[in-house]
C-alpha positions as CSV (number, residue, x, y, z in Angstrom):
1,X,-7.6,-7.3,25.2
2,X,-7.9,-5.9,21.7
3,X,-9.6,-7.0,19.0
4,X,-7.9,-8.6,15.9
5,X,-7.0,-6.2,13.2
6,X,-6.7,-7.2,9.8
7,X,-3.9,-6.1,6.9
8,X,-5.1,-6.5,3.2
9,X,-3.1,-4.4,1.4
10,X,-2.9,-7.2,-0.8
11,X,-5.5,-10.2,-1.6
12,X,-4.4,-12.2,1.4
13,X,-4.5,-11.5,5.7
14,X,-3.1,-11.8,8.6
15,X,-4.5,-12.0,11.5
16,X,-2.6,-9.7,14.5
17,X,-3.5,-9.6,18.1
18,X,-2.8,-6.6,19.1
19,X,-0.6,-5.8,22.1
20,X,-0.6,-2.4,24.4
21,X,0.7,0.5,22.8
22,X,4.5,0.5,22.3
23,X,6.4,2.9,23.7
24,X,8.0,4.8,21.0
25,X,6.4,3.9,17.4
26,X,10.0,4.7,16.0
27,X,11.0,1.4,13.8
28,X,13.8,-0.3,15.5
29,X,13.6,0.5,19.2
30,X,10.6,-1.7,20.2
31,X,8.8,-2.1,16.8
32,X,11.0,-4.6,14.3
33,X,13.1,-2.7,11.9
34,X,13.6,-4.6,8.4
35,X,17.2,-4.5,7.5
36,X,19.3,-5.6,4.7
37,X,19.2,-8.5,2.9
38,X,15.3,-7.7,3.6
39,X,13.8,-7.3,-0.1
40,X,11.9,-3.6,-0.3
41,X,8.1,-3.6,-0.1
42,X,7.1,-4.4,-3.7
43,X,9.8,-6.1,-5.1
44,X,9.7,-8.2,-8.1
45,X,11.7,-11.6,-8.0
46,X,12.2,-14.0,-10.9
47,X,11.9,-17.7,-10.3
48,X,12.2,-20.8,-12.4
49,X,10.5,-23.8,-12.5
50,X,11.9,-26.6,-10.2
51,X,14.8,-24.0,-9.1
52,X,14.5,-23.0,-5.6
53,X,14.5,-19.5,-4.9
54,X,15.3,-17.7,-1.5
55,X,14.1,-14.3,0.2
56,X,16.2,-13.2,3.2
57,X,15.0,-11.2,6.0
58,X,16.4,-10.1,8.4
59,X,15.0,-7.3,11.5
60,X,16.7,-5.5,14.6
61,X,15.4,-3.8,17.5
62,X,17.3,-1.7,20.2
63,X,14.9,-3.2,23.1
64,X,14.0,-6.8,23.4
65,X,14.7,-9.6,20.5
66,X,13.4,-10.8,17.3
67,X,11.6,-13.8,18.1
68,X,9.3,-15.4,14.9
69,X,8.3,-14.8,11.6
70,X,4.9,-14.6,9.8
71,X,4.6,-15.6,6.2
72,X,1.5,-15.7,3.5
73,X,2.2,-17.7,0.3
74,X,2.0,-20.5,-1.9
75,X,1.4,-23.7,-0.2
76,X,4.9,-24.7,-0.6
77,X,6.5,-22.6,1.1
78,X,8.9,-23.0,3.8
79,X,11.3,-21.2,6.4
80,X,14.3,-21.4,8.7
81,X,16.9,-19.3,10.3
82,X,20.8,-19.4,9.7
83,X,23.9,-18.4,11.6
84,X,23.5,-14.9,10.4
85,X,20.1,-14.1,12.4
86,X,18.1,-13.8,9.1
87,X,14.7,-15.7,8.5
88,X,15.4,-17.6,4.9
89,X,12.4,-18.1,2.7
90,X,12.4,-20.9,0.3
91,X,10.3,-21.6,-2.4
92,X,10.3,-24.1,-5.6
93,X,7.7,-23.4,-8.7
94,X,6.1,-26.3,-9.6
95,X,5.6,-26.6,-13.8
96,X,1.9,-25.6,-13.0
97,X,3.2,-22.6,-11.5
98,X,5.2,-21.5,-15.2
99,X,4.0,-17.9,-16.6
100,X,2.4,-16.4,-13.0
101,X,3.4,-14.0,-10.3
102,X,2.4,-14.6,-7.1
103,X,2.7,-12.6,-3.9
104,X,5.1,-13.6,-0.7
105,X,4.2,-11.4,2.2
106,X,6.0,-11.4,5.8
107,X,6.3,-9.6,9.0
108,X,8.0,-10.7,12.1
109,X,7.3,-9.7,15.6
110,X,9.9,-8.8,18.6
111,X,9.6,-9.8,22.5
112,X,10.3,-7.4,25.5
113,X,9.7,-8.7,28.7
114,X,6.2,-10.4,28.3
115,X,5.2,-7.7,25.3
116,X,5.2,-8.4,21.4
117,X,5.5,-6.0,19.1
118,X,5.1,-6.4,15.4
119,X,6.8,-5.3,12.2
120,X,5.3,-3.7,9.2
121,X,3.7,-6.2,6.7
122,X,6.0,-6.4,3.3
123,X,5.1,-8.1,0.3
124,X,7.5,-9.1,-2.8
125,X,6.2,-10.3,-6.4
126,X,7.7,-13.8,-7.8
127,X,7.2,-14.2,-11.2
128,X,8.0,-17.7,-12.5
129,X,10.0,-18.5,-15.8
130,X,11.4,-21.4,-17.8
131,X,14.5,-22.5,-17.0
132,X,17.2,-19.8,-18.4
133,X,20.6,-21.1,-16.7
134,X,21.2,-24.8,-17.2
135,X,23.6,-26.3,-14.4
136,X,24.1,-28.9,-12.0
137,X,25.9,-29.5,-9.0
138,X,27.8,-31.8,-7.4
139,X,29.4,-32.2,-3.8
140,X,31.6,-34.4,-2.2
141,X,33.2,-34.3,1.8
142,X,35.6,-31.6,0.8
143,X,34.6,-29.9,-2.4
144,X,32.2,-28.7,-4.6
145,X,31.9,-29.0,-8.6
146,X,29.2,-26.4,-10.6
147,X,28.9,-27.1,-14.0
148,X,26.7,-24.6,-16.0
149,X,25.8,-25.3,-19.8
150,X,27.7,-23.0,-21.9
151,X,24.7,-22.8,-24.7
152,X,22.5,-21.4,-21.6
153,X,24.5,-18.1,-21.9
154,X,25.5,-18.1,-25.8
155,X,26.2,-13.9,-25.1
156,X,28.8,-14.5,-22.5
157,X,31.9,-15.8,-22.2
158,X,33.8,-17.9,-19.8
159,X,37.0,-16.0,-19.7
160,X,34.4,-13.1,-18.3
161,X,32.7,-15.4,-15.4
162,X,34.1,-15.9,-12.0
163,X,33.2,-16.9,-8.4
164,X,32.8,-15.0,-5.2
165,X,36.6,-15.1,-4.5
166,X,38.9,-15.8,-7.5
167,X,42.2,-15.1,-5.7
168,X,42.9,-18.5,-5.3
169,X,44.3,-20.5,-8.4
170,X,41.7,-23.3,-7.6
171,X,39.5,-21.0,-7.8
172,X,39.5,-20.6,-11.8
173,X,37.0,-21.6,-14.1
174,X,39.1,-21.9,-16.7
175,X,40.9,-25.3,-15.4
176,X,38.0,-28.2,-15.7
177,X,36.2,-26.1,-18.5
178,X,35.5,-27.8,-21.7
179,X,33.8,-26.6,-25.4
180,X,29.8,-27.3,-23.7
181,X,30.2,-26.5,-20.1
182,X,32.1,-23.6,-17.6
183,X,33.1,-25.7,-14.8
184,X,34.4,-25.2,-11.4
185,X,35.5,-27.6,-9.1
186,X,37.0,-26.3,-5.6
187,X,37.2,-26.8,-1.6
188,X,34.4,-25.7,0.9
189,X,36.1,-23.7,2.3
190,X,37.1,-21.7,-0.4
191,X,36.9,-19.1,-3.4
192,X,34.3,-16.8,-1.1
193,X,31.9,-19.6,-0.2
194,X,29.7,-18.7,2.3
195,X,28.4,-21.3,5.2
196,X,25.3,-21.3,6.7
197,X,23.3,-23.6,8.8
198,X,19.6,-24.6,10.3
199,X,18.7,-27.0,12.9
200,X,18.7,-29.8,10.3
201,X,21.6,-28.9,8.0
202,X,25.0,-27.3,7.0
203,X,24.8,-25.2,3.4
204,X,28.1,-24.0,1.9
205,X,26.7,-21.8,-0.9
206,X,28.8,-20.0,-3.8
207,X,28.1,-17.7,-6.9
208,X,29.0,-17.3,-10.6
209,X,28.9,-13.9,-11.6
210,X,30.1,-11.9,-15.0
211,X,32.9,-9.0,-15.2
212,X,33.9,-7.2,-17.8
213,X,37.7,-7.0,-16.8
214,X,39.3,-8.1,-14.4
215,X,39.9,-5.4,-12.6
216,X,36.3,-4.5,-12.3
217,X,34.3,-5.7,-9.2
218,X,31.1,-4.9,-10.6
219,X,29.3,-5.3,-14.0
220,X,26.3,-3.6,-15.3
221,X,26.2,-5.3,-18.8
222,X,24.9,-8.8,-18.1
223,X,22.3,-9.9,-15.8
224,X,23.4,-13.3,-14.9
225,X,23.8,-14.6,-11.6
226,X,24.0,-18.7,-10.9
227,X,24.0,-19.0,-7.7
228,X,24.4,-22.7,-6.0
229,X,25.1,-24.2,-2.9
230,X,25.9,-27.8,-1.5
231,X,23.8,-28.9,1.5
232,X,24.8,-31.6,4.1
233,X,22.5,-32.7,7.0
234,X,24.6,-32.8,10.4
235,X,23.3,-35.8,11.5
236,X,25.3,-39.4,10.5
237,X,27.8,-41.3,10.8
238,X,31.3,-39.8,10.8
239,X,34.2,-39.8,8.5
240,X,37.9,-39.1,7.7
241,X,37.0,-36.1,4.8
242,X,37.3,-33.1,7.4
243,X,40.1,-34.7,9.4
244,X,43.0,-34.2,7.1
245,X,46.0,-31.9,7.6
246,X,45.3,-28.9,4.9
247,X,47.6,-28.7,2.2
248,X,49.3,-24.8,1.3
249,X,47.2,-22.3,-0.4
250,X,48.6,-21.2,-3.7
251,X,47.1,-17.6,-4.9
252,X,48.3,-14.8,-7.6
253,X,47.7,-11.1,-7.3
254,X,48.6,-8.6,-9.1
255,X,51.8,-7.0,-8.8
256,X,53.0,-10.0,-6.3
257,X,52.2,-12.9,-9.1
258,X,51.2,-16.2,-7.8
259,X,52.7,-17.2,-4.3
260,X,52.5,-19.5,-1.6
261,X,51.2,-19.5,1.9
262,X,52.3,-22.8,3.9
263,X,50.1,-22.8,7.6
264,X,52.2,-25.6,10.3
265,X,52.1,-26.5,13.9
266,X,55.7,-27.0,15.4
267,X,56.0,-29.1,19.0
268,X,57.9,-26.2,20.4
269,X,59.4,-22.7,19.9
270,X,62.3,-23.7,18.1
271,X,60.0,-23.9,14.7
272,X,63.0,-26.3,13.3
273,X,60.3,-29.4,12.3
274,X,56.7,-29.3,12.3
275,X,54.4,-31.9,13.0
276,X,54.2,-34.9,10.6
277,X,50.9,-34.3,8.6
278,X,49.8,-37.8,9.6
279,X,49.4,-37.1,12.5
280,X,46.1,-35.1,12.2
281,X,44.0,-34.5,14.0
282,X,46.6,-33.1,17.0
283,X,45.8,-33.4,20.5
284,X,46.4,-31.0,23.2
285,X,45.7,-30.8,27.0
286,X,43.7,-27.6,28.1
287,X,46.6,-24.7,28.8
288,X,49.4,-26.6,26.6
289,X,50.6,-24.1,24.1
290,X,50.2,-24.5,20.5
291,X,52.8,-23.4,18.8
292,X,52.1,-22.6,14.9
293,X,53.9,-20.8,11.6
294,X,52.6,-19.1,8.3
295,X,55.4,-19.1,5.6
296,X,54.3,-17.4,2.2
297,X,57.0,-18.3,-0.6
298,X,57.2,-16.1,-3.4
299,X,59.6,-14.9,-6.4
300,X,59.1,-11.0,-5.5
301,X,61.5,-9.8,-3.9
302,X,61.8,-7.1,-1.0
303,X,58.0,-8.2,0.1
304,X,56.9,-9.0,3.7
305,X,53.6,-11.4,6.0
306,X,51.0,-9.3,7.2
307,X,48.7,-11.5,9.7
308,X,45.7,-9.3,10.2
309,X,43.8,-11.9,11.8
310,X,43.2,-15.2,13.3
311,X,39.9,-17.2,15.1
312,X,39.2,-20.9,16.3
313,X,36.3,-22.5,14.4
314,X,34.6,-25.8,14.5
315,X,34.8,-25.4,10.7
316,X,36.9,-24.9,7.4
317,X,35.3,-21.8,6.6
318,X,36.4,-18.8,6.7
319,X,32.9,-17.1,7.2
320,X,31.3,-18.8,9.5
321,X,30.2,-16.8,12.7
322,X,30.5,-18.6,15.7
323,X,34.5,-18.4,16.1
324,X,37.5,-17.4,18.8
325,X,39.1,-14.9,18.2
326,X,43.3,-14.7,18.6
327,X,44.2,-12.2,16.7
328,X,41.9,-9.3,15.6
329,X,43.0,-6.3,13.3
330,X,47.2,-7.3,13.9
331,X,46.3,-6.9,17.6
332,X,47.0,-10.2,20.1
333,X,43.1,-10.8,21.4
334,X,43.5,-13.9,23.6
335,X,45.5,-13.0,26.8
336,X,47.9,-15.8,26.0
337,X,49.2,-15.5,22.4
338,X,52.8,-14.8,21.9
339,X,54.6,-13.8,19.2
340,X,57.9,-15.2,18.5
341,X,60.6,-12.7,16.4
342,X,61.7,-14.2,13.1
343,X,64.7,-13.1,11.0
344,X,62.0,-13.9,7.9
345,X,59.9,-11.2,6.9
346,X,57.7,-13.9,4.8
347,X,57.3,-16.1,8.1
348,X,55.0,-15.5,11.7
349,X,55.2,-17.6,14.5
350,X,53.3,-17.3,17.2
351,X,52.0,-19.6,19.9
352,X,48.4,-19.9,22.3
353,X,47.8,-21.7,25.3
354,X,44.9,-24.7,24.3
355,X,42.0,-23.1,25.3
356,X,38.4,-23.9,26.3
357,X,36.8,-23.5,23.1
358,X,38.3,-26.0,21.7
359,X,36.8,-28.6,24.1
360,X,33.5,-27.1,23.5
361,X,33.3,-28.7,20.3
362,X,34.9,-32.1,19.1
363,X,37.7,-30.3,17.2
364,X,38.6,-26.6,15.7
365,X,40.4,-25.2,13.0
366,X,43.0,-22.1,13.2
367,X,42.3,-19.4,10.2
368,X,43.8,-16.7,9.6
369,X,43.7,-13.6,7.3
370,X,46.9,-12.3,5.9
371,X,48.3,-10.2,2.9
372,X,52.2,-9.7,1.1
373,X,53.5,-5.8,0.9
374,X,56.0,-4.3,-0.2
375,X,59.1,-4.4,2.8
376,X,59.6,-0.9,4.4
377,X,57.0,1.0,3.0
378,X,55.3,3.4,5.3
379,X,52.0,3.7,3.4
380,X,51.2,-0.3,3.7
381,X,48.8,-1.8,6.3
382,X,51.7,-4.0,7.0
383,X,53.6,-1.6,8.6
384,X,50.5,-0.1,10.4
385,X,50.4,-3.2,12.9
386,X,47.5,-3.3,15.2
387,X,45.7,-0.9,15.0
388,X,42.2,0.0,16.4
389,X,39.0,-1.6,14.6
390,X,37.5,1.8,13.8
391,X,40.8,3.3,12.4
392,X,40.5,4.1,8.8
393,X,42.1,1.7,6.7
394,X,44.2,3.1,3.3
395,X,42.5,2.4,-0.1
396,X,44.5,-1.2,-1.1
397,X,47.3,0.1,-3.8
398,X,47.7,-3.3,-5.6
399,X,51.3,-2.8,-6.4
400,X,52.5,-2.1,-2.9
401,X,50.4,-4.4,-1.1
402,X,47.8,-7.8,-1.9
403,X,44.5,-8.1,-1.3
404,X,43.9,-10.1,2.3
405,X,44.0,-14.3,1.5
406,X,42.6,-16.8,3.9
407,X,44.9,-19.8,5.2
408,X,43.5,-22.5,7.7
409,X,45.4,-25.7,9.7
410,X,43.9,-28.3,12.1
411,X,41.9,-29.6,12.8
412,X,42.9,-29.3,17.2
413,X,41.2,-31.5,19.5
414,X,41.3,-31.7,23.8
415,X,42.6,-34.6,24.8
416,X,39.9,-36.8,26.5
417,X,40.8,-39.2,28.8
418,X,39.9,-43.1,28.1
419,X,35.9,-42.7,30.4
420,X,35.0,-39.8,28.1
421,X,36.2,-41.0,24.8
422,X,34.6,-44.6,25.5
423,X,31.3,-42.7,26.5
424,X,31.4,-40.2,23.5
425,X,31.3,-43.7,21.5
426,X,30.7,-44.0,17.0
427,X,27.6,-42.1,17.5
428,X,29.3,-38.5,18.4
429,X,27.1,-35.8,16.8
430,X,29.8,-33.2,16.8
431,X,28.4,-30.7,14.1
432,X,32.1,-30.5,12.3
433,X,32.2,-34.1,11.4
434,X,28.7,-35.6,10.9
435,X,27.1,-33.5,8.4
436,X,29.6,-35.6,5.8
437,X,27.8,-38.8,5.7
438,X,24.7,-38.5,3.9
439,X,26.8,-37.2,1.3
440,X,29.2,-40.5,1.2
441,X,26.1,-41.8,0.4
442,X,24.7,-40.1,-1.9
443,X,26.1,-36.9,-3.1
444,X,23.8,-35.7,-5.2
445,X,20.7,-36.7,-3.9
446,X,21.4,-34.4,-0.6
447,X,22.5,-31.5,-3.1
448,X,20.5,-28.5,-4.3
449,X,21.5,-26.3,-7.0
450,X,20.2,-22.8,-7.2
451,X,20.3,-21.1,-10.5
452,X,18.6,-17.7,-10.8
453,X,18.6,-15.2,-13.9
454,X,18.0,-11.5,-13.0
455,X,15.2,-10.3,-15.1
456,X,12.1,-7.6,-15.5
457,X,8.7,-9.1,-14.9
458,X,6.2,-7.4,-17.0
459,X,2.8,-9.6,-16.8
460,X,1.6,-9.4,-13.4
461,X,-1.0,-11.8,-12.4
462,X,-2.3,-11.6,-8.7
463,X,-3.9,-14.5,-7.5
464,X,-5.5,-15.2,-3.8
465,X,-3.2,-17.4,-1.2
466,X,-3.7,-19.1,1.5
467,X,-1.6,-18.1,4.6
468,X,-0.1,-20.3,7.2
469,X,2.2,-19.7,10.3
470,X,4.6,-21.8,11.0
């Protein structure tokens, strides 16, 4: 066995056993290959005092699988993976901490077979700041409400800020604002909010971000980015807040206006009266066939319902990863969807057997992604239909076709018999459900707001750290 090697490109160690040489030193086959959202070697991050701040890394290899992390910081640092395979790296600056930059260095190692091989070392530079960007956040079962102080940002103003996703008419800032605060209040599952998850808890995490038009996806004039999420742990007791029938999703685009997608379940193929909303959540035995229907209303004439695609997911989120896919790229997925014809162009209906994903968790949503175009017209993706996933798609033309929206419905359940339901008893720990109850409780005390302000460090102060492994 080798003797321990030591890395100190900067004032700090860690301490590597090393393995037999690797097969091929090529980064990504056996050695770890750092790949975005990974921060570049030497890059600088700004921090605030009492604001958490978050480094993403994420590796691949071609052989084996990324199995740990190795991190050198401050002494309140901590770690955890999410849904998207990425180690997260949180740390909060204490008031002592105001004025200094200190280093955060990682590495992470892969296994193949009963071998380890290691990454390259990186290092990034957090420089910690007052606080620039004042806001707060609050959450409830269902939605979540930002509020940033509008004399925190006197240079911009709120007509120019937006979320992730501002398709949706909830989605506006403009609604709730008053003369001292930009306010948004809006579902989980909506206006681009991103979900992610540990073994502890469920974060549903969003962004405020400036434009300069509205027809600009970038900016390069301000530097502000408030960035906040809402955190729930999945463990409680559960609730009605996620078991409600979802109301329509009203959005405006340009060259279609505002218009309405309506998402129902039907008891049969007729599609003459769906399911009483009060009836939620619905029941079906495995290999029963769902029968469901998107409407979109509008005042445009001559327009048509694309449905690009739909998944099963044991959440209201469209970005979640662990899902089922139906329908995938207008292309039926799951061996048992059907599609019924409609005289409508602004209607689908379609149909699935119940299937076994479903009972895998304690209930599911249906979501799908869907756009409007213009009726007839050769050049939209609506009238490409399914089409392969590495076809090129057409640049969008906003006045022949919308951007894609997101409807959901459910949520669906299995029907148990009386043994398994009696067994399951109040203390189910279903992950869709239980994650709501600490916030009954107390919704702002298990809520974390993240506010960062992109800015250039100049003083750089290196001091020595001790490292830890977790």
């Amino acid at each position: 066995m080798a003797s321990p090697v030591s890395l100190s490109k900067l004032p700090l160690q860690f301490s590597v056993i090393v393995d037999y040489a690797a097969p091929s030193c090529e980064e990504g086959v056996y050695l770890p290959k750092f790949v975005n959202p990974t921060p570049a070697n030497g890059a600088r991050v700004q921090a605030e005092v009492n604001k958490e701040v978050e480094i993403r890394v994420k590796a691949q290899v071609r052989y084996g699988s990324i199995q740990n992390i190795f991190v050198s910081g401050p002494m309140n640092i901590n770690k955890h993976n999410n849904a998207q395979n990425e180690f997260v790296i949180k740390w909060t600056p204490l008031q002592s901490d105001l004025g200094d930059h200190y280093p955060i260095c990682f590495a992470v190692d892969a296994v193949f077979g009963s071998r380890i091989f290691q990454s390259e070392m990186r290092c990034v530079l957090v420089g910690v700041s007052t606080t620039q960007v004042k806001s707060h956040v609050i959450c409830t079962e269902t939605t979540m409400t930002v509020m940033v102080e509008k004399a925190s940002f006197p240079r911009l103003h709120q007509d120019h800020l937006r979320l992730s996703d501002p398709t949706n008419t909830v989605c506006s800032l403009q609604t709730h604002s008053n003369s001292t605060h930009v306010i948004g209040v809006f579902p989980l599952n909506a206006c681009g909010t991103q979900i992610e998850e540990d073994n502890d808890n469920l974060y549903f995490k969003n962004e405020i971000t400036p434009f300069d038009d509205s027809r600009d996806l970038i900016t390069r004039k301000h530097l502000l980015e408030v960035q906040f999420y809402c955190q729930y742990p999945k463990r409680g007791n559960v609730t009605l807040g996620f078991l409600a029938h979802r109301n329509n999703v009203t959005v405006w685009d340009k060259g279609f206006g505002t218009f309405t997608y309506q998402f129902e379940f039907y008891p049969d193929n007729q599609f003459q009266t769906m399911i009483d909303p009060n009836s939620y959540p619905l029941e079906y035995d495995l290999g029963s066939r769902i029968y469901m229907q998107i409407e979109a209303t509008s005042s445009v004439n001559n327009t048509e319902l694309f449905v690009e695609s739909c998944k099963a997911s044991p959440y209201d989120n469209p970005n979640y990863s662990q899902t089922y896919s139906i329908i995938e790229n207008g292309c039926k997925v799951d061996p048992t969807v059907v599609i019924h014809p409609s005289s409508d162009d602004k209607e689908f209906q379609f149909s699935i057997e119940a299937f076994k994903f479903i009972g895998l968790h304690d209930q599911v949503y249906i979501s799908c992604s869907l756009m409007m175009c213009e009726a007839g017209n050769p050049s939209t993706r609506c009238s490409q239909g399914c089409i392969a996933p590495q076809s090129k798609r057409r640049k969008r033309d906003a006045i022949i076709q919308s951007a894609n929206h997101f409807v959901s419905q459910g949520p669906l359940r299995l029907r148990r018999s009386a043994e398994s339901r009696e067994a399951t008893g109040t203390w189910n720990l279903n992950l869709n459900l239980v994650f709501i109850a600490g916030c009954l409780l107390a919704a702002v005390g298990m809520v974390c707001g993240v506010v960062i302000y992109k800015a250039k460090v100049s003083k750089v102060k290196y001091q020595p750290l001790p490292s830890f492994e977790h």
